[in-house]
C-alpha positions as CSV (number, residue, x, y, z in Angstrom):
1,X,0.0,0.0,0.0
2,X,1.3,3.3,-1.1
3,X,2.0,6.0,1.6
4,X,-1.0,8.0,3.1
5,X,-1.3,11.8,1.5
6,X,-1.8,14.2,4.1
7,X,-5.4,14.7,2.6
8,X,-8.3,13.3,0.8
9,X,-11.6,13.4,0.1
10,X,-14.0,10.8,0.6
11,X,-18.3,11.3,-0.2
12,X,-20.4,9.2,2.1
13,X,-23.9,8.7,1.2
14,X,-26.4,7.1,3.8
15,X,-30.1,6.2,3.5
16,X,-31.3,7.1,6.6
17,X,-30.8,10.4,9.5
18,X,-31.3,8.2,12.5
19,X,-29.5,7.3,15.1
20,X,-29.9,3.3,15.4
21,X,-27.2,0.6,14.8
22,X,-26.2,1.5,10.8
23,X,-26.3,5.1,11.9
24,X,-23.8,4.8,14.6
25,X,-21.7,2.8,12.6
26,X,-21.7,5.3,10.0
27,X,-20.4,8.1,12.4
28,X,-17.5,5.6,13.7
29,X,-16.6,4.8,10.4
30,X,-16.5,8.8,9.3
31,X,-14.4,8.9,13.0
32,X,-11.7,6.2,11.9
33,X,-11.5,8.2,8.3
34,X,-10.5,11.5,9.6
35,X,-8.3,10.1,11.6
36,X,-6.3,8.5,8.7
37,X,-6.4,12.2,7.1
38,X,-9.6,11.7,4.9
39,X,-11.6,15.2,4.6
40,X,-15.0,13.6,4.3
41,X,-18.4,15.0,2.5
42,X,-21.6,13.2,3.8
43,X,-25.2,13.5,1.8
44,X,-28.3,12.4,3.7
45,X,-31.5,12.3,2.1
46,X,-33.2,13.8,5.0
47,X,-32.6,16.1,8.7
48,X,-32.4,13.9,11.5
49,X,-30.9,13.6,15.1
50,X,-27.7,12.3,13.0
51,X,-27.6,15.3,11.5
52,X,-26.1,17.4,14.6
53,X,-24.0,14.6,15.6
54,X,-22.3,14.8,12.7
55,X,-22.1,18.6,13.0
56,X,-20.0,17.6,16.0
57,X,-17.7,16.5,13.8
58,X,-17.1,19.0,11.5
59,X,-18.5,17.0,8.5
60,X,-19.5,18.9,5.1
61,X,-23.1,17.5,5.6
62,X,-26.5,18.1,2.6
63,X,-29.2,17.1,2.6
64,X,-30.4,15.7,-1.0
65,X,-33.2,13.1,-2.0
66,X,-30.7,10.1,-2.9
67,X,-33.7,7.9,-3.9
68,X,-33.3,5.5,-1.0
69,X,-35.7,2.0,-2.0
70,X,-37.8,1.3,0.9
71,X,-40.7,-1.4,0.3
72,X,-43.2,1.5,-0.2
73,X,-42.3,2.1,-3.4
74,X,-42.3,-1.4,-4.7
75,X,-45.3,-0.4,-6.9
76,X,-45.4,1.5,-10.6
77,X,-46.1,5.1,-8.9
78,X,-42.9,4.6,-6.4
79,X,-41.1,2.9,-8.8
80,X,-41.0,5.9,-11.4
81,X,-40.6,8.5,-8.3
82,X,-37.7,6.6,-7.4
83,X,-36.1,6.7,-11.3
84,X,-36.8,10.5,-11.3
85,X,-35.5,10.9,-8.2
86,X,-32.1,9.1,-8.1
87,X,-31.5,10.9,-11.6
88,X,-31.6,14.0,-9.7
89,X,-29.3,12.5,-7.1
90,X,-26.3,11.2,-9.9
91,X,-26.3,15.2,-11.8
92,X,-26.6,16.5,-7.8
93,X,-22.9,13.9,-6.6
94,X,-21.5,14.3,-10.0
95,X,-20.8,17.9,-9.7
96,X,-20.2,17.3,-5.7
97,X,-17.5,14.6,-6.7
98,X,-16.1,17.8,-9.3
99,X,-16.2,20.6,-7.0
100,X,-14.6,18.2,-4.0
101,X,-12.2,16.4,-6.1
102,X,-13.8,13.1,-4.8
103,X,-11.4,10.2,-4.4
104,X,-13.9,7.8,-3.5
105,X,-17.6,7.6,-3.1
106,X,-18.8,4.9,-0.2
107,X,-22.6,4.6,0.3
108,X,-23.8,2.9,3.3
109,X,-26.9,0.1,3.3
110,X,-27.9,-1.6,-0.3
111,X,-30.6,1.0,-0.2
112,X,-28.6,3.8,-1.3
113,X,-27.8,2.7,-5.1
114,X,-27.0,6.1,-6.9
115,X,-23.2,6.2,-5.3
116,X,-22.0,3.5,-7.4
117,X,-23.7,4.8,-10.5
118,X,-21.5,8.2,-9.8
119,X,-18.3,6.6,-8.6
120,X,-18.7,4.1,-12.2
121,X,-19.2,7.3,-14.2
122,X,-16.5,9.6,-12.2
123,X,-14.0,6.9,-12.7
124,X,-13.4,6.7,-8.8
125,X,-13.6,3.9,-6.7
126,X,-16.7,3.0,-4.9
127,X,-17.8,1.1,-1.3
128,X,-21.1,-0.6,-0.8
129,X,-21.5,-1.7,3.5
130,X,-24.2,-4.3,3.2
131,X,-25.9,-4.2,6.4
132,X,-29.0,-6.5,5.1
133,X,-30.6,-9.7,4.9
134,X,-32.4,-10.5,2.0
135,X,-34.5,-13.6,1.3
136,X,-37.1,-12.7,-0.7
137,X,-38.4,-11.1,-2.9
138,X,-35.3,-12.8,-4.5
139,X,-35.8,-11.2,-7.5
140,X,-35.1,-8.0,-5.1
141,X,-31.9,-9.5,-3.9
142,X,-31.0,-10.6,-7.5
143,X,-31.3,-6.9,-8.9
144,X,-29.5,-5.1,-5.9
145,X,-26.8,-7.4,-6.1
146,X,-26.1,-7.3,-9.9
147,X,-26.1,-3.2,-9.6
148,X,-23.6,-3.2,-6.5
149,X,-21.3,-6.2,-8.0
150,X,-21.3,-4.0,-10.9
151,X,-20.7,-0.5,-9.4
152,X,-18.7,-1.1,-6.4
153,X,-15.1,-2.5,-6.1
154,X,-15.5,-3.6,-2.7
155,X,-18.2,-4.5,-0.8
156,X,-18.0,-4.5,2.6
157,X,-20.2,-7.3,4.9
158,X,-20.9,-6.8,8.4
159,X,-21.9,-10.6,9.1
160,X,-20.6,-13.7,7.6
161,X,-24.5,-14.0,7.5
162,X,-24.9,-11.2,5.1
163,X,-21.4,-12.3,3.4
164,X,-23.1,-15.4,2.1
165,X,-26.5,-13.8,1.8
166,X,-25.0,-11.6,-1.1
167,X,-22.5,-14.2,-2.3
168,X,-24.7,-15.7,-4.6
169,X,-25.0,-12.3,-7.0
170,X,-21.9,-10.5,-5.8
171,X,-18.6,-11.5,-6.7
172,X,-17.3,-13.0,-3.4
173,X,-13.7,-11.8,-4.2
174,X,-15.2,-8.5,-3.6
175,X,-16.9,-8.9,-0.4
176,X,-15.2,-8.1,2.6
177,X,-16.2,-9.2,6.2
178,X,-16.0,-6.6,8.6
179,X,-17.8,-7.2,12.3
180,X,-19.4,-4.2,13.8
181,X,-17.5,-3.1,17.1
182,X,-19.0,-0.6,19.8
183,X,-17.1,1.8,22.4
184,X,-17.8,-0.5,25.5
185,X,-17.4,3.1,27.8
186,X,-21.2,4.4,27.7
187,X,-22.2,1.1,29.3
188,X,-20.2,0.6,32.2
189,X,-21.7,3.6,34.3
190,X,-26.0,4.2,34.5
191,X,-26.0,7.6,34.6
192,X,-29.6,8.0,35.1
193,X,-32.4,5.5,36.3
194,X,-35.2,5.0,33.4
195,X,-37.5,3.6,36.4
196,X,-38.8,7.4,36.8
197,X,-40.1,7.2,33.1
198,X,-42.0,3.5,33.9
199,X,-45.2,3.0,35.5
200,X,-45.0,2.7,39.5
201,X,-46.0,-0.6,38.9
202,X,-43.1,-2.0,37.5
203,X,-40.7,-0.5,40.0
204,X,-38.8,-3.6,42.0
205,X,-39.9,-5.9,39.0
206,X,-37.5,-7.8,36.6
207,X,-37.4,-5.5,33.5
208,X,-37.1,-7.6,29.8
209,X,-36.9,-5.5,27.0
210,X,-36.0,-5.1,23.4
211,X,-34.9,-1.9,21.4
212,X,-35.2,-1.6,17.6
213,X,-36.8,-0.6,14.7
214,X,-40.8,-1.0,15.1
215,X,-41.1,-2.7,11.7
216,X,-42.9,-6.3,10.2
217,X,-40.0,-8.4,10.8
218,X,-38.2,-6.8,14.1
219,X,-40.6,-9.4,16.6
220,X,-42.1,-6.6,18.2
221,X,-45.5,-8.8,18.1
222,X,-43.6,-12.0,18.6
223,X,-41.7,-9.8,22.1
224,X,-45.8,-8.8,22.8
225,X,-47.0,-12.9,22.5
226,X,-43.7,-14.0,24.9
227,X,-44.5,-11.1,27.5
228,X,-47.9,-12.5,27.7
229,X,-47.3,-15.9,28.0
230,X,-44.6,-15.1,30.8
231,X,-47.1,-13.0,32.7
232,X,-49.1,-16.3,32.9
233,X,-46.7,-18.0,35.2
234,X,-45.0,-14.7,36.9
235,X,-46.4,-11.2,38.6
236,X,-43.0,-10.1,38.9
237,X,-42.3,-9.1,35.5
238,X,-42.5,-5.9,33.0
239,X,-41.4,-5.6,29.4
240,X,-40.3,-2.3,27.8
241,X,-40.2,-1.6,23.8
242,X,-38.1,0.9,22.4
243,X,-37.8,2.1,19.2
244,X,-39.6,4.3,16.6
245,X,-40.5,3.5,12.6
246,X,-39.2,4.8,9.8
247,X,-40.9,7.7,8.3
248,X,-44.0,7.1,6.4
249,X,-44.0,3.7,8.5
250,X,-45.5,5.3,11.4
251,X,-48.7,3.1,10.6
252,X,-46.5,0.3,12.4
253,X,-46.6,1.6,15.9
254,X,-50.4,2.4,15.4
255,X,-50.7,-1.5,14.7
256,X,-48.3,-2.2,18.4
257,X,-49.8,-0.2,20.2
258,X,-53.4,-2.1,19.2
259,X,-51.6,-5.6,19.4
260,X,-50.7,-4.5,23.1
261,X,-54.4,-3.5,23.9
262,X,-55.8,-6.6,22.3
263,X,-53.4,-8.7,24.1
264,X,-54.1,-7.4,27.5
265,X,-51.0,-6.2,28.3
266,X,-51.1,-2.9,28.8
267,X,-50.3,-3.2,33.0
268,X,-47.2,-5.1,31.8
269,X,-45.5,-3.5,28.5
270,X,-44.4,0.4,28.4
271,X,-43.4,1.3,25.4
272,X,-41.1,4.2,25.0
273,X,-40.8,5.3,21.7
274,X,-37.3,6.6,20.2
275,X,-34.8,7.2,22.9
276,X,-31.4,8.6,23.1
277,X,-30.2,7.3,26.1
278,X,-29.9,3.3,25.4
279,X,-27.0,3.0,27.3
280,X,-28.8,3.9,30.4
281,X,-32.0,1.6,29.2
282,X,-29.8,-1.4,28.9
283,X,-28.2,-1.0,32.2
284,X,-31.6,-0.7,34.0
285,X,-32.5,-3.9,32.1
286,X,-32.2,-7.2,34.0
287,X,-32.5,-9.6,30.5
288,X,-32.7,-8.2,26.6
289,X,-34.5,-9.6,24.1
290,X,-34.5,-9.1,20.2
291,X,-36.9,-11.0,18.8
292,X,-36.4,-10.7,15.0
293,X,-38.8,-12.9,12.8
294,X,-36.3,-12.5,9.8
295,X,-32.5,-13.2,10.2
296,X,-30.9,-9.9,11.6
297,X,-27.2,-9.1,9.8
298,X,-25.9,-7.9,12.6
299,X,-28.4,-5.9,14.9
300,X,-25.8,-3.4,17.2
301,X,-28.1,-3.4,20.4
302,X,-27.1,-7.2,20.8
303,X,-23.5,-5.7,21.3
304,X,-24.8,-3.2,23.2
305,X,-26.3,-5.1,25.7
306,X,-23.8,-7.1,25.8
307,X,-21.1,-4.1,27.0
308,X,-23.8,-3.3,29.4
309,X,-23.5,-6.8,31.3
310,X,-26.6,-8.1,30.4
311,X,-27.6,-11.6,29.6
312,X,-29.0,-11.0,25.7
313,X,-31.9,-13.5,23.9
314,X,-32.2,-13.6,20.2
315,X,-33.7,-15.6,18.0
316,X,-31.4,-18.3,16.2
317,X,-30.5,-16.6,12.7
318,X,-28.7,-13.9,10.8
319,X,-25.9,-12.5,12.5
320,X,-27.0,-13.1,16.4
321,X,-25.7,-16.4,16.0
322,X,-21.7,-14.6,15.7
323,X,-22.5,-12.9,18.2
324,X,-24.3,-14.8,21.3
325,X,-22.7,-17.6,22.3
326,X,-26.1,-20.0,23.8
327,X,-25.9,-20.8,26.9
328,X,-22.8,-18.6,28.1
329,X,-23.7,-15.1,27.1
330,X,-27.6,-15.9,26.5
331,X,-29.7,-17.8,24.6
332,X,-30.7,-18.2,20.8
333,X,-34.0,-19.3,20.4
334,X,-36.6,-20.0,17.6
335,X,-38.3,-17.5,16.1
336,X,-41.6,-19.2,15.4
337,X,-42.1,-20.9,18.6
338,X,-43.6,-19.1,21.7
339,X,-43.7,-21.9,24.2
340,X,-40.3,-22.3,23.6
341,X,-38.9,-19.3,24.3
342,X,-40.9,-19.5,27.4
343,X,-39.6,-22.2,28.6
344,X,-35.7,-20.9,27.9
345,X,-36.7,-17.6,29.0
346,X,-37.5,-19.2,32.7
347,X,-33.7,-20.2,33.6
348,X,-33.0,-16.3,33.5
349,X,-35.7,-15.0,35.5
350,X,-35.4,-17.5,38.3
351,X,-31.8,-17.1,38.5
352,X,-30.5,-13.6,39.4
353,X,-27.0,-15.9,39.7
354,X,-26.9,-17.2,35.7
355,X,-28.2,-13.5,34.7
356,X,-25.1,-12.0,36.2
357,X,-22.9,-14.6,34.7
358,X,-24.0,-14.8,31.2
359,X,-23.9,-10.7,31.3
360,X,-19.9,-10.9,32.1
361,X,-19.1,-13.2,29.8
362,X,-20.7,-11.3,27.4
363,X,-19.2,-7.9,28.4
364,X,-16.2,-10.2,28.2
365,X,-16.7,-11.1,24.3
366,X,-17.5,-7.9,22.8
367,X,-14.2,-6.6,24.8
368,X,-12.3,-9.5,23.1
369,X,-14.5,-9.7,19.5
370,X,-16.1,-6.9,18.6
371,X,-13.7,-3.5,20.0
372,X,-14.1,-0.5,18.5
373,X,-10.6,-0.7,17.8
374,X,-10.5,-3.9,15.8
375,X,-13.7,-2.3,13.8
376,X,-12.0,1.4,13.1
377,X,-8.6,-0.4,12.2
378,X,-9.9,-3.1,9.3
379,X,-12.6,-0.5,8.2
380,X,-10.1,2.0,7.3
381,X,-7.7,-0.3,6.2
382,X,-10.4,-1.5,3.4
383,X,-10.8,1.8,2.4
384,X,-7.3,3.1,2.0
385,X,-6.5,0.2,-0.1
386,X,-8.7,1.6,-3.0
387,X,-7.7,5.6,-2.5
388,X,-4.1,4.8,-2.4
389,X,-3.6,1.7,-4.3
């Protein structure tokens, strides 16, 4: 590899403005850049809370429609707003790449397709992060894939779930695994206690909960069926949901909110909506849950939870099963099968004992596994080998 230039310029394009796992990721990978010298340009289709964090530090940040796909528009209305749209987007980053004297384009999720259509045009290389799962539609999975194999030179995995997910339609010499990592600090101390936002009623109870997207395939219905069949056999017990929907989603939480009602359950599950303090959530937790129906690439609160000490269950696909280790830092379980859960979930609420052990061993793991300085070190590395090969 050549030596480093003092400078360069890097465009980094991300579908979303939140602040949940691929977000965070996003501003650690922007971290280890301009650390390495890169000056970087980020475009967000959207304001958002990431917006100021990335304000913070001292990113050239617009916000342009980039055309992101979402399943909304997988009809013949979206599907021609998204062709108008993204050729907005390539005239709107070709003359960014022009101006900044681009060295690279990177674009962050599958969703966010028009990067490699400039970088391929601009003659610069490009960087796709898969952070998805797709099973079907496969004719979806077959069509993303063939435009990133075809647009990107590297495409970077963050499971060796997702790795052989995309293998199939993406050129395997190309694809790059890359585990997530987290700064373990923010979980060590609770700063505040979240029992002042929870009903009295749950105070000196054991506290399950799950944080994540409020989607059709996150298990927020499946985390709703568990808590209730739980509740059967114990009093002691309350379950909190966090997490909002994407925008234009919001119909989702509508549809929780009612499954909670018709379950019965509204004494026993709080939901909190979007929160910006998960490091103090987890660490008020006794157990965490993530329930996904569909196989998870690599879902960041899992390593979360596990810097906060806490014993983690997750159902038995996708990229939870590189991370939990069953039956030493929690449990993977099936994610079609109620009873059974139930039945796991039992040896962690009547033993306060195998809680704290499985939460130390997992601390233990993502100290060892998944450090922020193993991620920031191979992430730039990947990069630097296209910008100064």
């Amino acid at each position: 590899m050549k030596p480093a230039k003092k400078d360069y310029e890097i465009l980094m394009l991300h579908g979303s403005s939140d602040l949940y796992g691929a977000s965070k990721m996003f501003l650690l990978s922007i971290q280890s850049l301009q650390s390495k010298g890169a000056n970087v340009t980020v475009v967000l289709s959207e304001n958002g809370p990431l917006v100021s964090e990335l304000n913070k530090l001292h990113v050239d940040v617009h916000i342009y429609k980039l055309g992101i796909l979402r399943r909304k528009y997988f009809n013949a209305k979206g599907i021609f707003n998204r062709l108008v749209t993204i050729r907005r987007a390539k005239a709107f980053l070709s003359n960014l790449v022009i101006e900044k004297k681009i060295d690279l384009i990177y674009s962050n999720t599958s969703a966010v397709l028009v990067g490699g259509w400039v970088a391929k045009k601009m003659k610069i290389p490009h960087v796709a992060h898969l952070h998805e799962i797709i099973k079907s539609p496969t004719w979806l999975r077959k069509l993303l894939g063939n435009i990133i194999n075809n647009t990107s030179s590297k495409v970077l995995a963050v499971s060796q779930a997702v790795k052989e997910n995309w293998s199939g339609v993406i050129d395997v010499n190309k694809i790059k695994l890359v585990y997530n990592g987290i700064d373990q600090s923010p979980y060590f101390d609770l700063k505040t206690n979240i029992i002042k936002d929870l009903p009295k009623m749950a105070e000196k109870k054991i506290l399950i909960g799950m944080i994540a997207r409020v989607n059709h395939w996150k298990g927020q219905n499946y985390f709703i069926d568990i808590a209730k069949s739980l509740c059967h056999d114990y009093d002691n017990l309350h379950f909190l949901i966090v997490g909002d929907a994407f925008p234009g989603t919001e119909y989702f939480i509508d549809e929780l909110l009612i499954h909670i009602k018709n379950s019965g359950m509204e004494d026993h599950i709080t939901y909190l909506g979007y929160r910006t303090d998960v490091a103090d959530i987890l660490n008020t937790l006794d157990i965490f849950m993530l329930p996904s129906i569909l196989p998870d690439p690599l879902p960041t609160t899992v390593l979360e939870a596990m810097a906060a000490a806490k014993p983690v269950v997750a159902t038995n696909h996708g990229g939870a099963r590189e991370m939990v280790l069953d039956g030493e830092t929690g449990f993977l379980v099936p994610w079609d099968d109620t009873e059974k859960v139930v039945s796991i979930m039992r040896i962690l609420i009547e033993s306060p004992e195998k809680r704290k052990a499985m939460g130390k061993s997992g601390r233990e793991r993502v100290s060892k596994h998944f450090s922020i300085d193993t991620y920031l070190d191979k992430f730039s590395k990947e990069i630097n080998e296209l910008v100064f090969r």
